[in-house]
Structures are given as C-alpha cells and as structure tokens.
N, CA, C and O atoms as CSV, one atom per row, in Angstrom:
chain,resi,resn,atom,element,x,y,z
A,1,UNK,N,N,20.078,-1.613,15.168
A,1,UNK,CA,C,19.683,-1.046,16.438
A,1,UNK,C,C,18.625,-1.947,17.051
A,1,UNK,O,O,17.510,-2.234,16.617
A,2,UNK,N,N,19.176,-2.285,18.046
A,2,UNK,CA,C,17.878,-2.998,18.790
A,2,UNK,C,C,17.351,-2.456,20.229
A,2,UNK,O,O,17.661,-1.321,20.592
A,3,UNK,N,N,16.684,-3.155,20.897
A,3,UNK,CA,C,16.397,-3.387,22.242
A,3,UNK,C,C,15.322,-1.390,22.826
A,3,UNK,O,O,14.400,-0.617,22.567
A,4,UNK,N,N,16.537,-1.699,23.742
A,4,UNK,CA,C,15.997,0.006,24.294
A,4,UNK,C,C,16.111,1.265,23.576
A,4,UNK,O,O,15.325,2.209,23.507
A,5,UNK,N,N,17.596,1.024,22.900
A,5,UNK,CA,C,18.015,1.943,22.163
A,5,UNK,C,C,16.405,2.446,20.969
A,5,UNK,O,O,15.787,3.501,20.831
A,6,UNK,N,N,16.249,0.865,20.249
A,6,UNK,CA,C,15.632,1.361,19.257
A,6,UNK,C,C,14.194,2.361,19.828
A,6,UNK,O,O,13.756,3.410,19.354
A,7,UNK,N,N,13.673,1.479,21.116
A,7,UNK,CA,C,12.188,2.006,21.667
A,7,UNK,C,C,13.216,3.702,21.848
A,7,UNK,O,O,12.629,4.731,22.183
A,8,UNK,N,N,14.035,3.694,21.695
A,8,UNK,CA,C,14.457,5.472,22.684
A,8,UNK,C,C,14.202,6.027,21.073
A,8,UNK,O,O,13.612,7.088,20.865
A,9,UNK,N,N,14.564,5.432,20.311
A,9,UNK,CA,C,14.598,6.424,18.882
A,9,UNK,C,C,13.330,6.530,18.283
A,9,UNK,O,O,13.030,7.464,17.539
A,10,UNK,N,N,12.743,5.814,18.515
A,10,UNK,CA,C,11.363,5.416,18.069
A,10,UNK,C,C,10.078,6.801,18.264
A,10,UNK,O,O,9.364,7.430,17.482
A,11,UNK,N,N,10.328,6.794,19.901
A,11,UNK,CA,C,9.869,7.390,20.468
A,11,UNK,C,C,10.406,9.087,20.355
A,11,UNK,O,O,9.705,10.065,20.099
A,12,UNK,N,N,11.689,9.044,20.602
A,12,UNK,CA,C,12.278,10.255,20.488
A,12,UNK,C,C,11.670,10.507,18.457
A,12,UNK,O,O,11.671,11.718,18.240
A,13,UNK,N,N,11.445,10.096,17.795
A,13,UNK,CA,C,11.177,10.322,16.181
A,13,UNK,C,C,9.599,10.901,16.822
A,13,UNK,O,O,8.861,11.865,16.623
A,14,UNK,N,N,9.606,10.193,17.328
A,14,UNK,CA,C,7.571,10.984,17.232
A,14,UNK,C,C,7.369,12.060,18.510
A,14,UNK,O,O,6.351,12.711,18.745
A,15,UNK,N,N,8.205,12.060,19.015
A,15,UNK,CA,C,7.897,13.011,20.313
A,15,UNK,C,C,7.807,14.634,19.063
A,15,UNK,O,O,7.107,15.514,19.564
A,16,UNK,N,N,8.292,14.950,17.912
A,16,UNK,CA,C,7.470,16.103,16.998
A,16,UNK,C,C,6.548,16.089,16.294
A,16,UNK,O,O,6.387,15.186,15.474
A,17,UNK,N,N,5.609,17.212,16.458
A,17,UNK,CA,C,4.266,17.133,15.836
A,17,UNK,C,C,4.659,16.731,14.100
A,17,UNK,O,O,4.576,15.608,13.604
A,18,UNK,N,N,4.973,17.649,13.593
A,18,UNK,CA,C,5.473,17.189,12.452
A,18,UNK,C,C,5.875,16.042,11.887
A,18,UNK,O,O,5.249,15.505,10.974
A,19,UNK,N,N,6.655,15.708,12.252
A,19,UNK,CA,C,6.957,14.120,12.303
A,19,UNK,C,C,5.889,13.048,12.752
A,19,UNK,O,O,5.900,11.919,12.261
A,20,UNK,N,N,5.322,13.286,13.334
A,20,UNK,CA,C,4.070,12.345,13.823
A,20,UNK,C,C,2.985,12.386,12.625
A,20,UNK,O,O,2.648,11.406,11.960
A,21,UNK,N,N,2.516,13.665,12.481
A,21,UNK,CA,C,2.070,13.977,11.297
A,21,UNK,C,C,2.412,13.046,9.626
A,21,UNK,O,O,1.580,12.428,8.962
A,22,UNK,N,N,3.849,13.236,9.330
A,22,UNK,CA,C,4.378,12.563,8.123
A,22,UNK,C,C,3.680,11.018,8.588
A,22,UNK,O,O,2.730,10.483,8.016
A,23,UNK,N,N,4.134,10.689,9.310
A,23,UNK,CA,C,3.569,9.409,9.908
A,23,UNK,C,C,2.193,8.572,9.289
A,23,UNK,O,O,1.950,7.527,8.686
A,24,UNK,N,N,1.435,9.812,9.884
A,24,UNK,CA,C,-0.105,9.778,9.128
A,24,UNK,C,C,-0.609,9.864,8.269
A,24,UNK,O,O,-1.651,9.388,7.817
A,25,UNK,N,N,0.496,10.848,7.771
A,25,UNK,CA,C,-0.103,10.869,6.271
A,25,UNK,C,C,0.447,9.418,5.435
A,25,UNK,O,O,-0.222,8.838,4.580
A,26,UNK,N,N,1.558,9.078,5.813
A,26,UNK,CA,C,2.112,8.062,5.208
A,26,UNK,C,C,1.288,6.479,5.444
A,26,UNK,O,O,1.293,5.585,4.597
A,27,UNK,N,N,0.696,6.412,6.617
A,27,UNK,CA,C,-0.151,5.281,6.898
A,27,UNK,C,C,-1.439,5.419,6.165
A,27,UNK,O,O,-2.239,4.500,5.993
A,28,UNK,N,N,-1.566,6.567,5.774
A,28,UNK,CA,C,-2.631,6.503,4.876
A,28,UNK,C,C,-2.715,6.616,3.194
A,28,UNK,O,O,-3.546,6.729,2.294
A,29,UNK,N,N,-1.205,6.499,3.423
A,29,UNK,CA,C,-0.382,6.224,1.206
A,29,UNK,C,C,-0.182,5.091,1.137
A,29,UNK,O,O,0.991,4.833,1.409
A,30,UNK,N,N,-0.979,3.948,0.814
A,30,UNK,CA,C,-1.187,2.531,0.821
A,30,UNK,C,C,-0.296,2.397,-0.623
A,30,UNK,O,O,-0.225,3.376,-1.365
A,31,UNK,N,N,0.452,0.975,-1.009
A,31,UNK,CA,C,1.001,0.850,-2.098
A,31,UNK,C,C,2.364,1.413,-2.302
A,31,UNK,O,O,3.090,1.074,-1.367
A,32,UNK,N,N,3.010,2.187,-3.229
A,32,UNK,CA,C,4.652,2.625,-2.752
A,32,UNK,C,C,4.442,3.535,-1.967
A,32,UNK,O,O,5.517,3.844,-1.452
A,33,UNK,N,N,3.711,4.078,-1.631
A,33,UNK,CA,C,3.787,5.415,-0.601
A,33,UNK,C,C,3.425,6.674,-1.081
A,33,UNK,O,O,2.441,6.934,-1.773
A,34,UNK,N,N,4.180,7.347,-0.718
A,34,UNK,CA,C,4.016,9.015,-0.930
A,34,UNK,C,C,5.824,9.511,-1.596
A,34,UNK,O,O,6.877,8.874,-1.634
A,35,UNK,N,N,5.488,10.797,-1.991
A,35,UNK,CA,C,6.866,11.292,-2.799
A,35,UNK,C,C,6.835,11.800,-1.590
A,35,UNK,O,O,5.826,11.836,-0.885
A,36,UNK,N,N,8.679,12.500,-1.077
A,36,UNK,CA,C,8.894,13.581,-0.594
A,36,UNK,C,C,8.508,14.907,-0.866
A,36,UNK,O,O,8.415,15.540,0.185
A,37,UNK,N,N,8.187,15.726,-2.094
A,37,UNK,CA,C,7.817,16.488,-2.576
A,37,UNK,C,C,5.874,16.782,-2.086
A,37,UNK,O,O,5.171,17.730,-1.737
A,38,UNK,N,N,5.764,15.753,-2.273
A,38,UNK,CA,C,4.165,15.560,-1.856
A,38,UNK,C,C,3.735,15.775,-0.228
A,38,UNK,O,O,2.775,16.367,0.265
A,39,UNK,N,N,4.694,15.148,0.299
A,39,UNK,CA,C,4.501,15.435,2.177
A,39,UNK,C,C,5.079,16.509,2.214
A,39,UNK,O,O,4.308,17.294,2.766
A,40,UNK,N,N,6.082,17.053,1.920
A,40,UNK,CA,C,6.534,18.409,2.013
A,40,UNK,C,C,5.805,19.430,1.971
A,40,UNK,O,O,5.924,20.283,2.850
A,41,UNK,N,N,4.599,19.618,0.618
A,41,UNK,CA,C,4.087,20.613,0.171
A,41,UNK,C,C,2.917,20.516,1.149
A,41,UNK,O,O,2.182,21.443,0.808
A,42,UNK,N,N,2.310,19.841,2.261
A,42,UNK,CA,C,1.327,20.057,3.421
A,42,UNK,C,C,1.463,20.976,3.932
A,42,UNK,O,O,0.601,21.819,4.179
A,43,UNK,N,N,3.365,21.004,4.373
A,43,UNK,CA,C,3.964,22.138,5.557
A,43,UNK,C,C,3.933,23.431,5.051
A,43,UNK,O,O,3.843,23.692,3.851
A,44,UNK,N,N,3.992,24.083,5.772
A,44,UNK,CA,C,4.166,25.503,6.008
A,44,UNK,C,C,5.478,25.495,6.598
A,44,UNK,O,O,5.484,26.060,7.691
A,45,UNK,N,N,7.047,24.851,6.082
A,45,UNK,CA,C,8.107,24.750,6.343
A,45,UNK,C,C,8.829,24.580,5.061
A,45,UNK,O,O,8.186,24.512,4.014
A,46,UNK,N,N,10.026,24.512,5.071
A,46,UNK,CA,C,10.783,24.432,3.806
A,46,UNK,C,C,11.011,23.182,3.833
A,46,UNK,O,O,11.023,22.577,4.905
A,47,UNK,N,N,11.257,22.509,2.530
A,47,UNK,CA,C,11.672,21.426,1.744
A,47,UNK,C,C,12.869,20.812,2.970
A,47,UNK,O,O,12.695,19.924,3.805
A,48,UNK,N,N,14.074,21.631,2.711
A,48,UNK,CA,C,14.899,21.387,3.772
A,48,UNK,C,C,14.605,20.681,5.170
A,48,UNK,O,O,15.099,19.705,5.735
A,49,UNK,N,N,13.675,21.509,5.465
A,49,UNK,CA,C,13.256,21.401,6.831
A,49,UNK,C,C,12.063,19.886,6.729
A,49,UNK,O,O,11.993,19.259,7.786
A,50,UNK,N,N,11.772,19.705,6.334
A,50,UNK,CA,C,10.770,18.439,5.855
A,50,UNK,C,C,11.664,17.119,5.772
A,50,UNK,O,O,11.297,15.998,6.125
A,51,UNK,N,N,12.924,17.470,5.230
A,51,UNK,CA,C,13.574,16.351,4.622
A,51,UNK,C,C,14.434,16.047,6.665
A,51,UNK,O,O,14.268,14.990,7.273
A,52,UNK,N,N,15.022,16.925,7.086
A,52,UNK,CA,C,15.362,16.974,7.963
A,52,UNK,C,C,14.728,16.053,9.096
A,52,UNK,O,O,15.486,15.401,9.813
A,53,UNK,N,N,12.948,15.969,9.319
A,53,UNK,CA,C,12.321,15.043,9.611
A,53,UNK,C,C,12.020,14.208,8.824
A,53,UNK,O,O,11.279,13.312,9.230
A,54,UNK,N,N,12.220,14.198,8.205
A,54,UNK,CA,C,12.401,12.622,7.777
A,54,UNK,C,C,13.644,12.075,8.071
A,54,UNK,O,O,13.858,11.226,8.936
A,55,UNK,N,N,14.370,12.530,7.407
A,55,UNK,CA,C,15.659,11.764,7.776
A,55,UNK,C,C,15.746,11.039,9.856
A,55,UNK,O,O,16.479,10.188,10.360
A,56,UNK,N,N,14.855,11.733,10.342
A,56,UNK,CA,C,15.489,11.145,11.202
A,56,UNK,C,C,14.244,10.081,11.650
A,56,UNK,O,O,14.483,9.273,12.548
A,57,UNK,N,N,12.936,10.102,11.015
A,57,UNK,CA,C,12.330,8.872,11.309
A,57,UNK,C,C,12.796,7.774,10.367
A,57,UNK,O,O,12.715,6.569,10.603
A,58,UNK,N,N,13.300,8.343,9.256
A,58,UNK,CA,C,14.011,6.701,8.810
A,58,UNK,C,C,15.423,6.449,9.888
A,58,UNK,O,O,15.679,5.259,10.069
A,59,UNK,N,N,16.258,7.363,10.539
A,59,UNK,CA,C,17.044,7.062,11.267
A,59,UNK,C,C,16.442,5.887,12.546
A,59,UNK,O,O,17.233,5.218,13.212
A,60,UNK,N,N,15.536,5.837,12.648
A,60,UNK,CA,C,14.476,5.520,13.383
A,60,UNK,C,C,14.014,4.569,13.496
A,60,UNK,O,O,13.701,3.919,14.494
A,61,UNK,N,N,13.844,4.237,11.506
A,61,UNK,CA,C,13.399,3.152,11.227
A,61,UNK,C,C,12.102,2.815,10.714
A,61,UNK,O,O,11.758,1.793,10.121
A,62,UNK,N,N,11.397,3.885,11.050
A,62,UNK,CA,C,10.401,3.705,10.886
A,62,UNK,C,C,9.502,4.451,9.297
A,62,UNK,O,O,8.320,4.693,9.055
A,63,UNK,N,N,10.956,4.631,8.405
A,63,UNK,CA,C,10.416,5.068,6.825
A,63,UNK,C,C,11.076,4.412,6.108
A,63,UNK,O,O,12.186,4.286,6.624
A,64,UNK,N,N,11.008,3.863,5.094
A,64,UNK,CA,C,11.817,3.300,3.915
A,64,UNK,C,C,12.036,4.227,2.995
A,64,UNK,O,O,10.996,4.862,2.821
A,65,UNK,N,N,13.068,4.674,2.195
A,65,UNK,CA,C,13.004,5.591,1.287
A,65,UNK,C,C,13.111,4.484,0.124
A,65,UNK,O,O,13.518,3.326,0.216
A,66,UNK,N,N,12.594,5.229,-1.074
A,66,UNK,CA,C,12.968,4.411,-2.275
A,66,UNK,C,C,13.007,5.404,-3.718
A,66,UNK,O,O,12.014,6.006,-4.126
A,67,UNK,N,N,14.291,5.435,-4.352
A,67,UNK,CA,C,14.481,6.445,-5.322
A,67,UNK,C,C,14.123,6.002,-6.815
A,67,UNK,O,O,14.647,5.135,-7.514
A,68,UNK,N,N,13.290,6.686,-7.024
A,68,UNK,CA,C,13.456,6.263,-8.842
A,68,UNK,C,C,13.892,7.384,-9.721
A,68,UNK,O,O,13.385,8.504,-9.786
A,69,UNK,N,N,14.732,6.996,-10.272
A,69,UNK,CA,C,15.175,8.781,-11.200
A,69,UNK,C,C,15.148,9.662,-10.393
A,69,UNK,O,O,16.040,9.627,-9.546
A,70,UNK,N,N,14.338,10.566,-10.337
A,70,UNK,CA,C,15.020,12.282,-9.359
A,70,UNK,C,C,13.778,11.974,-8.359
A,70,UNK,O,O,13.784,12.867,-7.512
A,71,UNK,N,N,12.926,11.243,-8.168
A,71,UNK,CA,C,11.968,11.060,-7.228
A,71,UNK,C,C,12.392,10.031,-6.124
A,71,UNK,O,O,13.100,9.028,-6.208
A,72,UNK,N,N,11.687,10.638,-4.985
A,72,UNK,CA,C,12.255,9.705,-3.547
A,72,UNK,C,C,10.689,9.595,-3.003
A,72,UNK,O,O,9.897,10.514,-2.796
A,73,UNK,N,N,10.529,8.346,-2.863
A,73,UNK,CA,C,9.406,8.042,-2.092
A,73,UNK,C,C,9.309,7.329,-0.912
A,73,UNK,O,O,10.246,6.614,-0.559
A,74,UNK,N,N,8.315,7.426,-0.265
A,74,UNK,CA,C,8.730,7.146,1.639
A,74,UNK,C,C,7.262,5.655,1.375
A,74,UNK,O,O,6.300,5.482,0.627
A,75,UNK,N,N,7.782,5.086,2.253
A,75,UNK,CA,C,6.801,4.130,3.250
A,75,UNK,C,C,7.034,3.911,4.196
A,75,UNK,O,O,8.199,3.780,4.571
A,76,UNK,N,N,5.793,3.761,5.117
A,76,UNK,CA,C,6.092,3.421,6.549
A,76,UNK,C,C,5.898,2.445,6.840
A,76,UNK,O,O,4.989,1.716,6.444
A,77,UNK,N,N,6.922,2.170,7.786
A,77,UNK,CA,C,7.577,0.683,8.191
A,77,UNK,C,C,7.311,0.221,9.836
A,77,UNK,O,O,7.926,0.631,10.820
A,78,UNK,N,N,6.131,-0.820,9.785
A,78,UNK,CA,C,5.152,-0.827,10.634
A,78,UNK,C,C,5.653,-1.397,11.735
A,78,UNK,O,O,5.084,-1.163,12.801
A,79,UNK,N,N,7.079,-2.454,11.703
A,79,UNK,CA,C,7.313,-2.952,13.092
A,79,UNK,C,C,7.649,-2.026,13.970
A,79,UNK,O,O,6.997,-2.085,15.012
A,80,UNK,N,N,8.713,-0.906,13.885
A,80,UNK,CA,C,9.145,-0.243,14.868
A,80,UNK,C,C,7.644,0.344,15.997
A,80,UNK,O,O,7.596,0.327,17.227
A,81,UNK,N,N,6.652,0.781,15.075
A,81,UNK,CA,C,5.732,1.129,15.824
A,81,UNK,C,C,4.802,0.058,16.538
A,81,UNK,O,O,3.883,0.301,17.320
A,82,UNK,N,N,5.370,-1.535,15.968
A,82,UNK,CA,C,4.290,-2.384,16.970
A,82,UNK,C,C,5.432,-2.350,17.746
A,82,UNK,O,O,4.986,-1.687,18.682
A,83,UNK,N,N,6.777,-2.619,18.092
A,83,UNK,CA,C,7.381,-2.906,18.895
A,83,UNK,C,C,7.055,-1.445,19.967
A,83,UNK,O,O,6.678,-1.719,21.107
A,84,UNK,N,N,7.165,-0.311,19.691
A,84,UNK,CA,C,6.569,1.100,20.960
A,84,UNK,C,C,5.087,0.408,21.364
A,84,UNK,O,O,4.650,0.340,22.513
A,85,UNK,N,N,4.634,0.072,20.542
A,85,UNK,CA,C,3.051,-0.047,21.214
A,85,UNK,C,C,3.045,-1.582,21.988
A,85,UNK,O,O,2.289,-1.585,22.960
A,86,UNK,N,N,3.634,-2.680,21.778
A,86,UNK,CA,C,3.923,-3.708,22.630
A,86,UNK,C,C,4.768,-3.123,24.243
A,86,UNK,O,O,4.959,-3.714,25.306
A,87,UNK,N,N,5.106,-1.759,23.794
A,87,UNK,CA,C,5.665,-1.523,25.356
A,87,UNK,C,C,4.735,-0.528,26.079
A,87,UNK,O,O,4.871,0.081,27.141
A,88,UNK,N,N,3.887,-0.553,25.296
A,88,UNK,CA,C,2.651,0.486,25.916
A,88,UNK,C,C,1.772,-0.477,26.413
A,88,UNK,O,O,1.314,-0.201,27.522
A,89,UNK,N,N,1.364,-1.644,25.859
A,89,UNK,CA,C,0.373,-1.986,26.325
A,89,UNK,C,C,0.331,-2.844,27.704
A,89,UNK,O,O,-0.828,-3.146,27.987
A,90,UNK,N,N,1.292,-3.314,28.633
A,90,UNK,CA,C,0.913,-3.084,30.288
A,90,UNK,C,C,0.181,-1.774,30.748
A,90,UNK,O,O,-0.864,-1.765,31.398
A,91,UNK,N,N,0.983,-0.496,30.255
A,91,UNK,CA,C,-0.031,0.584,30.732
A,91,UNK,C,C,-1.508,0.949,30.599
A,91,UNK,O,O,-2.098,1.705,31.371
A,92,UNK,N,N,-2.268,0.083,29.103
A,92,UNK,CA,C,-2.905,0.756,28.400
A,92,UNK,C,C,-4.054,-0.315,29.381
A,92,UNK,O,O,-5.192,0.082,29.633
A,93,UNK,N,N,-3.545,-1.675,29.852
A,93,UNK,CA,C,-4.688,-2.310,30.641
A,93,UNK,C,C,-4.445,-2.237,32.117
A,93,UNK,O,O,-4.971,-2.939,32.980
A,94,UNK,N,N,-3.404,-1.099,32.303
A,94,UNK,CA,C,-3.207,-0.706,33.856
A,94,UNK,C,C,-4.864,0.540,34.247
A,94,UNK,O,O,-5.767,0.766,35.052
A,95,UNK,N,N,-4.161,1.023,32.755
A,95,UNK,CA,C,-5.636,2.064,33.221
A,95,UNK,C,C,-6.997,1.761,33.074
A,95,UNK,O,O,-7.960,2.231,33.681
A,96,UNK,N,N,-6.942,0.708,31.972
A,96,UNK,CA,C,-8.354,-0.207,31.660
A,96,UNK,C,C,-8.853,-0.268,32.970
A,96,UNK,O,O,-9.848,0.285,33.438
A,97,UNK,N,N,-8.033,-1.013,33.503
A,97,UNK,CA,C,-8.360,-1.494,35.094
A,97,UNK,C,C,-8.788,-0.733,35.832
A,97,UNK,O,O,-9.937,-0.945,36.219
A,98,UNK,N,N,-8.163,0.310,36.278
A,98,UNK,CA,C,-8.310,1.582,36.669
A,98,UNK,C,C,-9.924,2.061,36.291
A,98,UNK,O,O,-10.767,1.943,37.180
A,99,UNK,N,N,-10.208,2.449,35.334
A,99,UNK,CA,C,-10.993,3.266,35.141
A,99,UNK,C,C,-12.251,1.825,35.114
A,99,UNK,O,O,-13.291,2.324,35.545
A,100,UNK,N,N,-12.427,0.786,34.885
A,100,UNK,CA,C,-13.092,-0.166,34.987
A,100,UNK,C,C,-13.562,-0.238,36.824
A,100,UNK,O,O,-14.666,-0.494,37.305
A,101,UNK,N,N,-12.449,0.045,37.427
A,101,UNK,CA,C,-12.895,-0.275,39.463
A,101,UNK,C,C,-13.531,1.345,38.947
A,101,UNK,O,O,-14.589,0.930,38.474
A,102,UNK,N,N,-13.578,2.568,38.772
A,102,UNK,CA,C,-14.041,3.405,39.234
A,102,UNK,C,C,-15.579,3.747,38.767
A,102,UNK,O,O,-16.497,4.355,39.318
A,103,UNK,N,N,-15.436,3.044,37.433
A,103,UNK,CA,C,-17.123,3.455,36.850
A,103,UNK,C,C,-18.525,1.679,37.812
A,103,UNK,O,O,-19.731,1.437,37.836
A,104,UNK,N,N,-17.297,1.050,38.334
A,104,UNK,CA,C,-17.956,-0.009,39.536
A,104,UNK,C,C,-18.024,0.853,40.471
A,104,UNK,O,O,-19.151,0.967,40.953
A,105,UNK,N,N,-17.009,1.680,41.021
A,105,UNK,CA,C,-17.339,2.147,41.815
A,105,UNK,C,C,-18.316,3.096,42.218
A,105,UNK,O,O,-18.843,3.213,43.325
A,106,UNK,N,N,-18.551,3.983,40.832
A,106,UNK,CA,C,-19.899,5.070,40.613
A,106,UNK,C,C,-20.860,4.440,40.992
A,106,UNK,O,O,-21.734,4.717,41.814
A,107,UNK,N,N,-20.627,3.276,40.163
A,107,UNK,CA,C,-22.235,2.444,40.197
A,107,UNK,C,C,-22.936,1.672,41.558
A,107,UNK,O,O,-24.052,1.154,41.614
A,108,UNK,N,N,-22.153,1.747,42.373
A,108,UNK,CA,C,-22.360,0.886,43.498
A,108,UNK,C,C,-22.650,1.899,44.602
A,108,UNK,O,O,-23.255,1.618,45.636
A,109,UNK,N,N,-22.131,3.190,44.270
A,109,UNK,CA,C,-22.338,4.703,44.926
A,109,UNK,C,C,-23.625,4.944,44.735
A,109,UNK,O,O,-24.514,5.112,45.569
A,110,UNK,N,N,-23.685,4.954,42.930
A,110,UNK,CA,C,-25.168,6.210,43.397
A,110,UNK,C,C,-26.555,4.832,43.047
A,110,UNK,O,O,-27.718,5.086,42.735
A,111,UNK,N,N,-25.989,3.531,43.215
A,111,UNK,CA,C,-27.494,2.386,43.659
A,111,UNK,C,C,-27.640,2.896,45.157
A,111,UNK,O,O,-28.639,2.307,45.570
A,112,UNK,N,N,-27.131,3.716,46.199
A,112,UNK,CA,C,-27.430,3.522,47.842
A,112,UNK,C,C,-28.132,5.097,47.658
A,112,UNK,O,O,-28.633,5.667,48.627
C-alpha cells in the first residue's frame, strides 16, 4: 500500500481512541514490545474486541505482530506515522505563522 491510500489508512487506524491509545502504550514498550494479552488487560473491553483494533492498525501498518509459542507480541512501526506527520507538517508551520503575526500583533497593540 502506498501513496494516499496508505496516509487514508493510517489516519483512518487512529481516528479511535482506543487504538490511538494501543499506540502509546506500545511507543512506550521499547525492545520486542508488548504481548496482546498485556494491552488488552488496560481495556475495559473484551479480548476480542482489543484484537479487532489491532488487527486493523497492523492492517495499517503501523504494528508488527510477532508469535512465539501461544504468545503474540506487537511493535510499533514508526514509518507509517512519520510519513502522516510529514503531511502535517505544512499545516503545523501554517499556524506557527499564524499565531507568530498575532502575538506581533498584540505586541505592537498594547506598546500604543
């Protein structure tokens, strides 16, 4: 999957709290990661329902699964999210800008 498609899945994977969530917790399981069993037991949702998001941020791209014996463990897989944030960032120094003319502009207000 490339191009737009992938930024549409990318995005569409994190547009749920939940899923955004796994995310975080997973950027913060340095080394193989985290078990499924382990991110699961945070929720206040069923196993099922856990695996369900996941499955679709690795659809996504943005998890690696890796099985050993009856255990499945996740890592997160950092390009998909520089490639969303390389398409954020025109906006992110549109508003820089933005909010940079207006706190000039305060300032040039309340010197008179």
């Amino acid at each position: 999957m490339g191009g737009e498609g992938a930024l549409d899945s990318v995005y569409g994977a994190l547009a749920h709290h939940v899923r955004r969530e796994l995310v975080g917790q997973l950027s913060r399981s340095p080394g193989e990661g985290a078990k499924v069993t382990e991110l699961a037991g945070r929720f206040e949702i069923s196993l099922a329902a856990v695996s369900k998001h996941i499955r679709v941020l690795e659809d996504a791209g943005l998890v690696k699964r890796s099985i050993r014996g009856r255990e499945h463990h996740l890592q997160l897989e950092g390009r998909p999210l520089g490639i969303a944030s390389l398409w954020l960032e025109p906006y992110r120094r549109f508003w820089n800008d933005r909010l940079d003319a207006l706190e000039a502009l305060m300032r040039w207000g309340g010197a008179t």
